[in-house]
Backbone of each chain as ProteinMPNN parsed JSONL, in Angstrom:
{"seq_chain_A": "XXXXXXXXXXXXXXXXXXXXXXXXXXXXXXXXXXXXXXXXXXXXXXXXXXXXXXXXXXXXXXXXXXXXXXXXXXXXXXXXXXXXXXXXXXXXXXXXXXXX", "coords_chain_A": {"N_chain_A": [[37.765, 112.734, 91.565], [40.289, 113.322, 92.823], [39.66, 113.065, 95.686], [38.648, 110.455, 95.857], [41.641, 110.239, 95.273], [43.127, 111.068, 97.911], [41.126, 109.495, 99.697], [42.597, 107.35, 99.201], [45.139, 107.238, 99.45], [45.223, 107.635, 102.3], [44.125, 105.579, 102.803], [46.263, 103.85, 102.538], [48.313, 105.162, 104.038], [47.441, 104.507, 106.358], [47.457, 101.613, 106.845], [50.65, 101.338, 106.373], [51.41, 102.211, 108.665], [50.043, 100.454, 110.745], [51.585, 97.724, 109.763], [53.975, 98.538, 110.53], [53.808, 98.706, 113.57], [52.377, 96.421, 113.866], [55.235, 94.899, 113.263], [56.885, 95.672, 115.304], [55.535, 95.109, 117.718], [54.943, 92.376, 117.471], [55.719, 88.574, 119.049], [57.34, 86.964, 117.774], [59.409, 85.48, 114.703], [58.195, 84.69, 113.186], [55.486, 85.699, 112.639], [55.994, 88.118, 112.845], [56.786, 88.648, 110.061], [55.078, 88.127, 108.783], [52.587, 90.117, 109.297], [54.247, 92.059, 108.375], [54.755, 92.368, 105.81], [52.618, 91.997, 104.554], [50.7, 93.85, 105.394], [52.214, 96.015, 103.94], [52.882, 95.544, 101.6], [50.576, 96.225, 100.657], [49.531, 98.803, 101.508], [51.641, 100.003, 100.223], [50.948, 99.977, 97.89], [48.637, 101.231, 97.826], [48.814, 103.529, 98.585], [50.493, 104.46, 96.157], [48.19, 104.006, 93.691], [46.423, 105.347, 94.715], [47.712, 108.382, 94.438], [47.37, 107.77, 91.825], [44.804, 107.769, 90.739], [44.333, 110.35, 91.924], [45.726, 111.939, 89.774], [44.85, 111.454, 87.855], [44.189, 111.088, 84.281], [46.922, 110.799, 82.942], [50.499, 110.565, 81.863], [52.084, 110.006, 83.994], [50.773, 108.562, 86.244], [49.955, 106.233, 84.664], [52.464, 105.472, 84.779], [52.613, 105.363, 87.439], [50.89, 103.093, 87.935], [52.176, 100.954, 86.972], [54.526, 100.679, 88.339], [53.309, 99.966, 90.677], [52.198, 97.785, 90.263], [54.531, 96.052, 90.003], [55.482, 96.61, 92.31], [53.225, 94.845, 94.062], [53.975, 92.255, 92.617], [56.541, 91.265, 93.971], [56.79, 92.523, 96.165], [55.976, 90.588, 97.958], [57.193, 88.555, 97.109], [59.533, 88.204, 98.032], [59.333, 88.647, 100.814], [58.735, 85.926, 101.268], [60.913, 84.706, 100.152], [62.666, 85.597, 102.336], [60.919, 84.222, 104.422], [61.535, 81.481, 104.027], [64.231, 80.888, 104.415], [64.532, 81.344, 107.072], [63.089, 79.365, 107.578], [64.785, 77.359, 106.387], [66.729, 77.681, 108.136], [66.063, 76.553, 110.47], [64.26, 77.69, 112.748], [61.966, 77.908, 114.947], [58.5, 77.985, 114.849], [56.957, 80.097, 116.944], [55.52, 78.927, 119.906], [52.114, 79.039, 121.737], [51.731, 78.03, 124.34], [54.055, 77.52, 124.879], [55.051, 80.106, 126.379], [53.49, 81.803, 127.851]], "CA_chain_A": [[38.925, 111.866, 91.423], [41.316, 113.56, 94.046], [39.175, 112.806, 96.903], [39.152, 109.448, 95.44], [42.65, 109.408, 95.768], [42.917, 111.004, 98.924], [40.834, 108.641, 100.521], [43.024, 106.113, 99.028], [45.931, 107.474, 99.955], [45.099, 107.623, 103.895], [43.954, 103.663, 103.75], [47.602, 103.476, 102.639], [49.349, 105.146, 104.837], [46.806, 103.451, 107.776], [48.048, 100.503, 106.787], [51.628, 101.122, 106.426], [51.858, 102.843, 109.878], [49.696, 99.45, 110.966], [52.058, 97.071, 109.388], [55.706, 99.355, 111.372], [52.863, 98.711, 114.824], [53.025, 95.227, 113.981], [56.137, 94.093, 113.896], [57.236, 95.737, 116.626], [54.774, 93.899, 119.144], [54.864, 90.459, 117.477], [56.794, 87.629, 119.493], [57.926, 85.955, 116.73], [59.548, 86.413, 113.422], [56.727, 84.726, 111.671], [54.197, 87.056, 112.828], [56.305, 89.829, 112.576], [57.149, 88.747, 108.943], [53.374, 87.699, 108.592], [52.503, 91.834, 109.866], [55.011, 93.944, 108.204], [55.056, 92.021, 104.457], [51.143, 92.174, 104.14], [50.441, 95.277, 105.337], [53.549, 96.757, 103.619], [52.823, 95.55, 100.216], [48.904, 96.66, 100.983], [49.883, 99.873, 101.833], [52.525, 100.664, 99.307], [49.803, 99.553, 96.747], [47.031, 102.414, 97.99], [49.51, 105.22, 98.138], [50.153, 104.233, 94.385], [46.999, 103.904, 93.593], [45.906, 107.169, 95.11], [48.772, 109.483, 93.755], [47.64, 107.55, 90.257], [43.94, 108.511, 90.84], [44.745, 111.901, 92.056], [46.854, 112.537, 88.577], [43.787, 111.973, 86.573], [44.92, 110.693, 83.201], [48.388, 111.359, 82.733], [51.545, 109.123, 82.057], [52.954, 109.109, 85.385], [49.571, 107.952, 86.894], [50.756, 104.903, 84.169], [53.862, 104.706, 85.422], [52.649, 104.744, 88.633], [50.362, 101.98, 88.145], [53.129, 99.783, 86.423], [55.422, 100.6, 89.515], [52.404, 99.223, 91.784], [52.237, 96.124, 90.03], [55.65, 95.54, 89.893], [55.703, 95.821, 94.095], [52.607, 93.799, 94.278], [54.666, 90.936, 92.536], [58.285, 91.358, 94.07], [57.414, 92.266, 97.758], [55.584, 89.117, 98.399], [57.855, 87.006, 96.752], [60.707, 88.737, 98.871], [58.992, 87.999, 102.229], [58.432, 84.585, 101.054], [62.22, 84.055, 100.5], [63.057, 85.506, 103.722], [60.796, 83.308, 105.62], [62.078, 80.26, 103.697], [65.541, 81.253, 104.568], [64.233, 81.243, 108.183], [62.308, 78.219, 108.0], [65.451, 75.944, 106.462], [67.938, 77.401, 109.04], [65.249, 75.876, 111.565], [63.71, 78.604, 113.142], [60.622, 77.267, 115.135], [57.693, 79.027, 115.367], [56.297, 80.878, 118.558], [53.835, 78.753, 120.134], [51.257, 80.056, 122.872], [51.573, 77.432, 125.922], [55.224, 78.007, 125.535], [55.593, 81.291, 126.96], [52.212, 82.289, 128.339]], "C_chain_A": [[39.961, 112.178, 92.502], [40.634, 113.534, 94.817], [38.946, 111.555, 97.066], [40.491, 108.916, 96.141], [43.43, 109.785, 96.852], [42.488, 109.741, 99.956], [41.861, 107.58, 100.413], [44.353, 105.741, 99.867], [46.276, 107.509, 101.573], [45.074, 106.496, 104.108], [45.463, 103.404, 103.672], [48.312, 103.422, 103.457], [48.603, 104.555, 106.073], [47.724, 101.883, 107.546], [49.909, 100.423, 106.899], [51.814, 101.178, 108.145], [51.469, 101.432, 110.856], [50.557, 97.816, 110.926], [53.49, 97.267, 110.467], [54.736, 98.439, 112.476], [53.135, 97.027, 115.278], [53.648, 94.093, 114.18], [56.704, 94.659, 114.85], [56.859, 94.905, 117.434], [54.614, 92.674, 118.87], [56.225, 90.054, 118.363], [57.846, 87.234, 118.922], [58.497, 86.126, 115.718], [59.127, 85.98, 112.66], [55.979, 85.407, 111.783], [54.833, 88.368, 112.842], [56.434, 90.127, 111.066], [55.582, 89.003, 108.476], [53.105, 89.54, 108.456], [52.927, 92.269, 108.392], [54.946, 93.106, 106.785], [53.64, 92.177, 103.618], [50.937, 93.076, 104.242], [51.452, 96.239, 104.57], [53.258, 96.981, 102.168], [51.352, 96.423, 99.816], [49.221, 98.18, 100.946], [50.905, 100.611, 100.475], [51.066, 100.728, 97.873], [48.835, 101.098, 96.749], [47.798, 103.632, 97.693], [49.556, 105.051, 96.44], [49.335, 104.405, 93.723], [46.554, 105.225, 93.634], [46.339, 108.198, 94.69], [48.107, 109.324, 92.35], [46.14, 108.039, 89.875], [43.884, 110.15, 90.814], [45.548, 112.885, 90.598], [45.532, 113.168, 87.92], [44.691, 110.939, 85.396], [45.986, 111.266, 82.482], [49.687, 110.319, 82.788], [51.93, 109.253, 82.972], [51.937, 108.466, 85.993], [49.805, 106.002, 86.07], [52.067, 104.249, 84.703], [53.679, 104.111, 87.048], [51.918, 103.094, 89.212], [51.284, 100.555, 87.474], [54.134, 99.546, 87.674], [54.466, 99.791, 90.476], [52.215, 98.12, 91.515], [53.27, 95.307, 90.062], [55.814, 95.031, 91.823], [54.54, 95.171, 94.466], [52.688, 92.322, 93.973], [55.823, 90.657, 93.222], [57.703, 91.695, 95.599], [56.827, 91.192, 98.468], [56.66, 87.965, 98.411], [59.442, 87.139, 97.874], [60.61, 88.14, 100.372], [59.034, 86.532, 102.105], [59.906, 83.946, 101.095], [62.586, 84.121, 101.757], [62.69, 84.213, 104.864], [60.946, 81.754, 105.093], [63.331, 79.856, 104.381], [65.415, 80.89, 106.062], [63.953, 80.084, 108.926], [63.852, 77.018, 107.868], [66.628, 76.305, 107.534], [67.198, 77.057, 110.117], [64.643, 76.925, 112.827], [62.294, 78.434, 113.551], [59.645, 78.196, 115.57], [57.51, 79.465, 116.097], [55.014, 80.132, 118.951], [53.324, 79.526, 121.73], [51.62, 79.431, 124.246], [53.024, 77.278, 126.001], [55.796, 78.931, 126.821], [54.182, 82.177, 127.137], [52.487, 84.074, 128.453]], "O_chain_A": [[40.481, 111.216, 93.067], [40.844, 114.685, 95.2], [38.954, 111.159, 98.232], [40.698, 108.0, 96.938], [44.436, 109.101, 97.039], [43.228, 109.169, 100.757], [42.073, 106.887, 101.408], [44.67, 104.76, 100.541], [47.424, 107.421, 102.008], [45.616, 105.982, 105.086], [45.991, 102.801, 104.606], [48.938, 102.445, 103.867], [49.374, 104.052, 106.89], [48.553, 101.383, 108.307], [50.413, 99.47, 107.492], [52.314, 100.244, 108.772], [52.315, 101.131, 111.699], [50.326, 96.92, 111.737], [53.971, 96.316, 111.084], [54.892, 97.237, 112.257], [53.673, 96.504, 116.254], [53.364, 93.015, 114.704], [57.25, 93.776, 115.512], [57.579, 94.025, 117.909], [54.227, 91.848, 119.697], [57.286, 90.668, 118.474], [58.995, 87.143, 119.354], [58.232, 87.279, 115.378], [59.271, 86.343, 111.492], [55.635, 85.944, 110.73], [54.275, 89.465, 112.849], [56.308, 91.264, 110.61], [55.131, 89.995, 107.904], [53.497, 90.116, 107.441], [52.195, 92.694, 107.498], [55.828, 93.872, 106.397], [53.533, 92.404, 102.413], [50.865, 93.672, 103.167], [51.256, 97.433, 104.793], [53.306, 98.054, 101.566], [51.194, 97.117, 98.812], [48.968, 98.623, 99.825], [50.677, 101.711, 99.972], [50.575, 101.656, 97.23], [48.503, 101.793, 95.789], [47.562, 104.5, 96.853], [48.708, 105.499, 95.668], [49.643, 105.171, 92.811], [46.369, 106.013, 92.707], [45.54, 109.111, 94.48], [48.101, 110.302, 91.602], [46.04, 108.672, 88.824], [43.501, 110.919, 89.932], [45.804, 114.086, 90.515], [45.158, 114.298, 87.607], [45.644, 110.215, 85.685], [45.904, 112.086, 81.567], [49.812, 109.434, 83.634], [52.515, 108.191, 83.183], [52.397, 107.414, 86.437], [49.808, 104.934, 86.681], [52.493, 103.117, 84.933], [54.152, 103.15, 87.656], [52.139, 102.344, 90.163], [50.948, 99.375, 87.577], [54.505, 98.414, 87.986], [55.014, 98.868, 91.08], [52.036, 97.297, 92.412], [53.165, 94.082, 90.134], [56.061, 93.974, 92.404], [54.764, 94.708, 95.584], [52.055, 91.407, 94.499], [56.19, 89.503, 92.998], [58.279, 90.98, 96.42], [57.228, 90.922, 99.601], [56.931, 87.02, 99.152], [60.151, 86.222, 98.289], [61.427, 87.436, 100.965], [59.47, 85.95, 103.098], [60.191, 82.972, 101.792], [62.842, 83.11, 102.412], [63.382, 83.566, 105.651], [60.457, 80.861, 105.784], [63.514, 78.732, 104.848], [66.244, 80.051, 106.414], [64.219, 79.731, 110.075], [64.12, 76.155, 108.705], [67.431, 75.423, 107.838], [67.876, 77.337, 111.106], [64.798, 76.487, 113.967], [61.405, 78.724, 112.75], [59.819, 79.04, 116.449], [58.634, 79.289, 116.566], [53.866, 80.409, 118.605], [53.937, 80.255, 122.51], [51.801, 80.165, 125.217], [53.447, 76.913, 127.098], [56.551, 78.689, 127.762], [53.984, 83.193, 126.471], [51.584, 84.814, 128.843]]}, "seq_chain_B": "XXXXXXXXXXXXXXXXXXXXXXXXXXXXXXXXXXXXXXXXXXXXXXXXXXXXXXXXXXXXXXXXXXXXXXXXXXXXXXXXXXXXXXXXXXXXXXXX", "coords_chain_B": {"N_chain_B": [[45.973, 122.498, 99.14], [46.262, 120.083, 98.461], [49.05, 119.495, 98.754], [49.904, 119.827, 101.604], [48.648, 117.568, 102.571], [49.726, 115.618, 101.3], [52.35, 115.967, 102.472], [51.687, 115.331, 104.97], [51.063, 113.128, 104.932], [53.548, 111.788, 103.823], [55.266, 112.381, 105.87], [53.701, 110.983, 108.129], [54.221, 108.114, 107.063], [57.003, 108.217, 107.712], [57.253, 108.34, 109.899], [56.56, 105.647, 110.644], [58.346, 104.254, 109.156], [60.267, 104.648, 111.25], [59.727, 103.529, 113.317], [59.723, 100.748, 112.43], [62.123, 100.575, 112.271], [63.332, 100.348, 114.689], [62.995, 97.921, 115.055], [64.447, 96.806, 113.244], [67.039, 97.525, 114.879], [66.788, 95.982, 117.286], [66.226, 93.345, 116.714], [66.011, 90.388, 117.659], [67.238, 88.0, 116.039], [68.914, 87.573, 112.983], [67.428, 87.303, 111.004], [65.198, 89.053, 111.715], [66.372, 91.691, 111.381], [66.756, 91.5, 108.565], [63.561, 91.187, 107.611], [63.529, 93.837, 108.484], [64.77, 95.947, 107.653], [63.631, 95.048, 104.728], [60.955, 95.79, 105.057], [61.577, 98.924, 105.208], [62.361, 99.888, 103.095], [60.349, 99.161, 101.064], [58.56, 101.087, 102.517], [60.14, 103.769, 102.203], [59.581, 103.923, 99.205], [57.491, 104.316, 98.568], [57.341, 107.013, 100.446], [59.324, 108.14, 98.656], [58.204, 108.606, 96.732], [55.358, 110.195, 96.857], [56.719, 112.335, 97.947], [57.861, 113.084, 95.427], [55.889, 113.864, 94.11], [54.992, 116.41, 95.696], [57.345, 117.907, 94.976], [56.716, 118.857, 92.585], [57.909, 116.787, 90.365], [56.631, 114.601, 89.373], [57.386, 112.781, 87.462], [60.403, 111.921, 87.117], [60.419, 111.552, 89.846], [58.927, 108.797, 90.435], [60.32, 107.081, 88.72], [62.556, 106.823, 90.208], [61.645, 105.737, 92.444], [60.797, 103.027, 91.102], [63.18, 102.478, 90.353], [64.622, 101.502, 93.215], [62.747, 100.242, 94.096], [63.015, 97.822, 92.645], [65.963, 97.288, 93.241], [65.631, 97.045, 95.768], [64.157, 94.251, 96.592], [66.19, 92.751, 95.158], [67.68, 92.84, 97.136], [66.713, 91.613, 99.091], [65.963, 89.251, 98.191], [69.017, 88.138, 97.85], [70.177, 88.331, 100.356], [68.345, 86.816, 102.04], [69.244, 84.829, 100.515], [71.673, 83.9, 101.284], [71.869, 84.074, 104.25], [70.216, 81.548, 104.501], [72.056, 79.596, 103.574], [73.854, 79.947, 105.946], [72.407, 79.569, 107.991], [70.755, 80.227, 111.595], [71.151, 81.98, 114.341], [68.953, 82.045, 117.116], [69.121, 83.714, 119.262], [67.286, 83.365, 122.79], [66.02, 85.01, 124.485], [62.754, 86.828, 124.709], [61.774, 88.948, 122.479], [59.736, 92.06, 123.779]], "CA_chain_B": [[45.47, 121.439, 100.035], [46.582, 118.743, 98.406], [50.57, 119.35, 99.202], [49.889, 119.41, 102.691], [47.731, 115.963, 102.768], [50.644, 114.7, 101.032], [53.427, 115.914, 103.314], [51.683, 114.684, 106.207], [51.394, 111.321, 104.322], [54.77, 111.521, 103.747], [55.379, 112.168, 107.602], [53.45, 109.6, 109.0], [54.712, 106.894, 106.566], [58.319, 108.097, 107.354], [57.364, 107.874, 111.665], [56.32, 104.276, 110.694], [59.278, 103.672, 109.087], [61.128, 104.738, 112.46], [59.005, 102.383, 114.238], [60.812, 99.599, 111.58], [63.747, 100.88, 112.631], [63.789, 99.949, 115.913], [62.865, 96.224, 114.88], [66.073, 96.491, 112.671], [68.29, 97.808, 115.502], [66.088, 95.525, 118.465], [65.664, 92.601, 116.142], [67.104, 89.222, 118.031], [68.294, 87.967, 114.562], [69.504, 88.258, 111.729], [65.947, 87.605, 109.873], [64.423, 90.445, 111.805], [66.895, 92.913, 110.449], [66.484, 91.357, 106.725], [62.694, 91.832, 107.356], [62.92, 95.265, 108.692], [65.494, 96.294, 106.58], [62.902, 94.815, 103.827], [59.819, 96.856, 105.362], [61.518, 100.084, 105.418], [62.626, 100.203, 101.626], [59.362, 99.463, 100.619], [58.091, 102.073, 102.982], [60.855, 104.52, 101.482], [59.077, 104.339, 97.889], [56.113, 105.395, 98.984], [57.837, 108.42, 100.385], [59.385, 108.819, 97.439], [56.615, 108.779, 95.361], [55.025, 111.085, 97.586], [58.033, 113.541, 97.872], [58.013, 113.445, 93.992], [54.14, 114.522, 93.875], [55.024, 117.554, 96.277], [58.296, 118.684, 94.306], [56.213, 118.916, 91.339], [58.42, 116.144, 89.415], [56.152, 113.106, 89.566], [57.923, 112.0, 86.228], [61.506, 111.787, 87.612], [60.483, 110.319, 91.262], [58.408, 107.548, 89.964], [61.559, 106.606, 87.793], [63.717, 106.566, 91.411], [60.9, 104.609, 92.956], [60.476, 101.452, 90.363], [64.594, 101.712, 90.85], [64.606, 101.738, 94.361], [61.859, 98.665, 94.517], [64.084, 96.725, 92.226], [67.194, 96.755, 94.43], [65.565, 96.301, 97.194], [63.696, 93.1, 96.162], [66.726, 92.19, 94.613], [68.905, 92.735, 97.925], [66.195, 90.922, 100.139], [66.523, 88.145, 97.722], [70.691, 88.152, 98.094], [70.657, 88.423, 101.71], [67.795, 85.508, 102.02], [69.694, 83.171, 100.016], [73.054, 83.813, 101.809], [71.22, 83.497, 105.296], [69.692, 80.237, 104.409], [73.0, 78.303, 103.9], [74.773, 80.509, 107.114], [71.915, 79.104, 109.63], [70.363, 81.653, 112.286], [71.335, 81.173, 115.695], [67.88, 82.605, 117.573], [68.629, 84.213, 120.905], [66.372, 82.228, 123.553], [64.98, 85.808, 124.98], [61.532, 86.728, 123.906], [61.789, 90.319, 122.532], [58.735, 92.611, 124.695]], "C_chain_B": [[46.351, 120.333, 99.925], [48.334, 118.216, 98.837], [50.79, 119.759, 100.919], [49.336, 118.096, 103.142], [49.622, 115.28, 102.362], [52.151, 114.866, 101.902], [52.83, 115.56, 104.572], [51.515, 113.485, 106.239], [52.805, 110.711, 104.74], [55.465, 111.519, 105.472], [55.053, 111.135, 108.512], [54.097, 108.071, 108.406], [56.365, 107.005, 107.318], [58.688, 107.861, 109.488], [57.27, 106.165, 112.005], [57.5, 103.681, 110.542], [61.033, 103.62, 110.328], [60.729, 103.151, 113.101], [59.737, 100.901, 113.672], [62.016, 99.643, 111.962], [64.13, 100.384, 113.635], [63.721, 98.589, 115.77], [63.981, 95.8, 114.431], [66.821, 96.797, 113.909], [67.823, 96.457, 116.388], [65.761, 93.923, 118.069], [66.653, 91.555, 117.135], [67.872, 88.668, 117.014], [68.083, 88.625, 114.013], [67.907, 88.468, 110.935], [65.145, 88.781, 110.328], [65.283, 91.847, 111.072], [66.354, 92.796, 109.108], [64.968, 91.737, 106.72], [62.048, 93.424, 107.488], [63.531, 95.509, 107.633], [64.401, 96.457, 104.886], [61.316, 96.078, 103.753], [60.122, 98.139, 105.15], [62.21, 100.435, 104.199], [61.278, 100.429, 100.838], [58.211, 100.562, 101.21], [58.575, 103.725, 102.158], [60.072, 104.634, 99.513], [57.875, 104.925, 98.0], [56.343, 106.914, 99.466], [58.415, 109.009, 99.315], [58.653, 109.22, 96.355], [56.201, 110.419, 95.638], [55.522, 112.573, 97.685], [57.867, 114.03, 96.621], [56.577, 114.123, 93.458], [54.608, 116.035, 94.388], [56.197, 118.551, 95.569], [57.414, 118.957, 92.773], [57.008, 117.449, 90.443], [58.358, 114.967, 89.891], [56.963, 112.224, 88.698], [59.588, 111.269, 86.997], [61.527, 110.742, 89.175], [59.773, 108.867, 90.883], [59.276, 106.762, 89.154], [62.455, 105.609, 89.139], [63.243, 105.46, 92.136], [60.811, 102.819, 92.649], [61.967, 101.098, 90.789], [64.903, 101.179, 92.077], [63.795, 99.996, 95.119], [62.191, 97.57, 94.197], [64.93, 96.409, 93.259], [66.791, 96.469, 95.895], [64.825, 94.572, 97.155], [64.905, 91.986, 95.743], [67.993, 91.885, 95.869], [68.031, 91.954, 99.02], [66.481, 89.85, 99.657], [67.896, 87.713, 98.161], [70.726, 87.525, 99.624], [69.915, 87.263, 102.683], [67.965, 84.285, 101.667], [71.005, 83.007, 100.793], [72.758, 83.169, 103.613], [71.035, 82.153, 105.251], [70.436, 79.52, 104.476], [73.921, 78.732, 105.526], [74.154, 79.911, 107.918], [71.957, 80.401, 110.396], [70.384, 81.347, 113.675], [70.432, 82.358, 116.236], [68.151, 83.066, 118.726], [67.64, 83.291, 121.304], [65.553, 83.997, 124.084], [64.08, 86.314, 124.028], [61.579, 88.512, 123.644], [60.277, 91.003, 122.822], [58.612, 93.296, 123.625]], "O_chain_B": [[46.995, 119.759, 100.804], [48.748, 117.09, 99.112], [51.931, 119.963, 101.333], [49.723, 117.651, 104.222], [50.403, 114.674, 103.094], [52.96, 113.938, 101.938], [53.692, 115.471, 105.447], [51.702, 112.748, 107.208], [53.157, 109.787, 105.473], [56.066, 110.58, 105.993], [55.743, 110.566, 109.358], [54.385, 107.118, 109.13], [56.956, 105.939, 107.488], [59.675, 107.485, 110.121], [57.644, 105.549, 113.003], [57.918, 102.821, 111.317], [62.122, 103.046, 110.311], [61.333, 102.086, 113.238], [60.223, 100.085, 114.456], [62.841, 98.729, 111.945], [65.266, 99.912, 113.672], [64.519, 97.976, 116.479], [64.579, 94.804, 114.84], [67.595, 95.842, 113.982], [68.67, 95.587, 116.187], [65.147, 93.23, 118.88], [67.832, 91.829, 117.356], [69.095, 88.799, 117.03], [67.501, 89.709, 114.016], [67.425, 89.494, 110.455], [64.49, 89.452, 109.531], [64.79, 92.752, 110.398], [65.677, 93.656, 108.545], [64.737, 92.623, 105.897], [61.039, 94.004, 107.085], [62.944, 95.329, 106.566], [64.35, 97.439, 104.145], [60.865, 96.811, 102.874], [59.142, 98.828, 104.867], [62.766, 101.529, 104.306], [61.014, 101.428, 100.169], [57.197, 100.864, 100.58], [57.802, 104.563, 101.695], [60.284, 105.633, 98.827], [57.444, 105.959, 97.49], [55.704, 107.863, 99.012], [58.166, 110.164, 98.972], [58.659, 110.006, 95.407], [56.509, 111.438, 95.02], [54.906, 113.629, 97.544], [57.723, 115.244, 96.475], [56.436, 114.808, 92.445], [54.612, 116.903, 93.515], [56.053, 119.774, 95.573], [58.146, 119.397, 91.886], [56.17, 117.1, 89.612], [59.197, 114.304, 90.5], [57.242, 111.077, 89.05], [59.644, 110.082, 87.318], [62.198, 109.766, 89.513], [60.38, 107.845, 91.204], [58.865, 105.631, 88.896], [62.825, 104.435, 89.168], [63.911, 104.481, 92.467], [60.776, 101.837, 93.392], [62.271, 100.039, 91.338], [65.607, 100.173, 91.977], [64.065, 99.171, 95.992], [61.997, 96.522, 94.812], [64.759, 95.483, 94.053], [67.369, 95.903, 96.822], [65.296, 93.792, 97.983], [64.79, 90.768, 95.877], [68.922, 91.085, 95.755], [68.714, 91.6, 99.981], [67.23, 89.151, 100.339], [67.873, 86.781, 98.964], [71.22, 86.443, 99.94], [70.427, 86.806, 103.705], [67.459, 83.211, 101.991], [71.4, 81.848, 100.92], [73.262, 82.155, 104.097], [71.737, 81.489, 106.014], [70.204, 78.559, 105.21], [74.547, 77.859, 106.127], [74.842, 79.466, 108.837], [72.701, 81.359, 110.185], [69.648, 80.477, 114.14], [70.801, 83.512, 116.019], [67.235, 82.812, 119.507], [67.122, 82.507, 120.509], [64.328, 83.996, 123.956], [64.318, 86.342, 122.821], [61.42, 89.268, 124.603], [59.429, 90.519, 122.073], [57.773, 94.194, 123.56]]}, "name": "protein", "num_of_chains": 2, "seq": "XXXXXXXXXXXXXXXXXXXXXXXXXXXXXXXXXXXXXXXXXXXXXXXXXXXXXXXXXXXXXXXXXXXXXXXXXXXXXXXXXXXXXXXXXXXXXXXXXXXXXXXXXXXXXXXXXXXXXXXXXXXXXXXXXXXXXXXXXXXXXXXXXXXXXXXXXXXXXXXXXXXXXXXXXXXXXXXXXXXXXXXXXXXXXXXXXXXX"}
């Protein structure tokens, strides 16, 4: 079970560190939102996950898996406002034969 | 073993969340701050989590964490709805 959540724990933080990588180098701030809100939530998820593995059966391993569901509903919906917010103050995407 | 795996977890998540950082300071708008800003809270619970595994008192950090994921969810919300009626005036340069 802790090598379990080891492993799990590394895809996490791959991904978080993947997600920071990201938005740095996107153009745009849909692809940067796109990046850092997927990999972010992805990532927060595995560490969770992995710590809750790694417990074994124990109530914080519960808690932790109630906390992981909670940011697998709430940081989506968060990015989603943002890039609404983005979209109605008119914020046009990044296209390619713009800016070669 | 395992409280070194997890402080170098906690290390690399917390170099990533530098790397966010600079998107917040470097961001042309305002929405890149609100999304870094956004990225590096939810990065921050994971360190906390993490932190709270290595202090021994998983019970107590996992408490700080769910709080922590609230307000920030709840301040990306805020700061997404206030944006939206302000309008985002985009810089024209392409940030490298």
């Amino acid at each position: 079970m802790t090598v379990l959540g080891m492993a799990l724990i590394s895809g996490g933080v791959f991904f978080l560190v993947t997600g920071a990588v990201g938005m740095v180098r996107f153009p745009d701030i849909y692809t940067r939102m796109h990046a850092a809100g997927k990999c972010d939530t992805l990532g927060s998820l595995l560490v969770m996950t992995g710590l809750a593995c790694h417990d074994g059966f124990v109530l914080t391993s519960a808690k932790l898996l109630i906390a992981a569901g909670f940011i697998l509903v709430t940081s989506p919906t968060a990015t989603h406002a943002i890039a609404r917010a983005a979209r109605q103050s008119g914020v046009e995407a990044w296209t390619a034969e713009g800016n070669r | 073993m395992a409280d070194t795996f997890f402080l170098g977890a906690a290390l690399a998540i917390l170099a990533a969340a530098m790397l966010s950082l600079y998107r917040v300071i470097r961001g042309p708008s305002i929405i890149d701050r609100i999304v870094g800003v956004n990225v590096i809270g939810t990065k921050t619970i994971a360190v906390i989590v993490l932190t709270g595994h290595l202090f021994g008192r998983a019970e107590l950090f996992i408490d700080i964490a769910l709080l922590y994921a609230l307000i920030n969810f709840i301040g990306a919300l805020a700061l997404s709805r206030y944006f939206e009626r302000k309008g985002v005036d985009v810089t024209s340069e392409r940030a490298r």
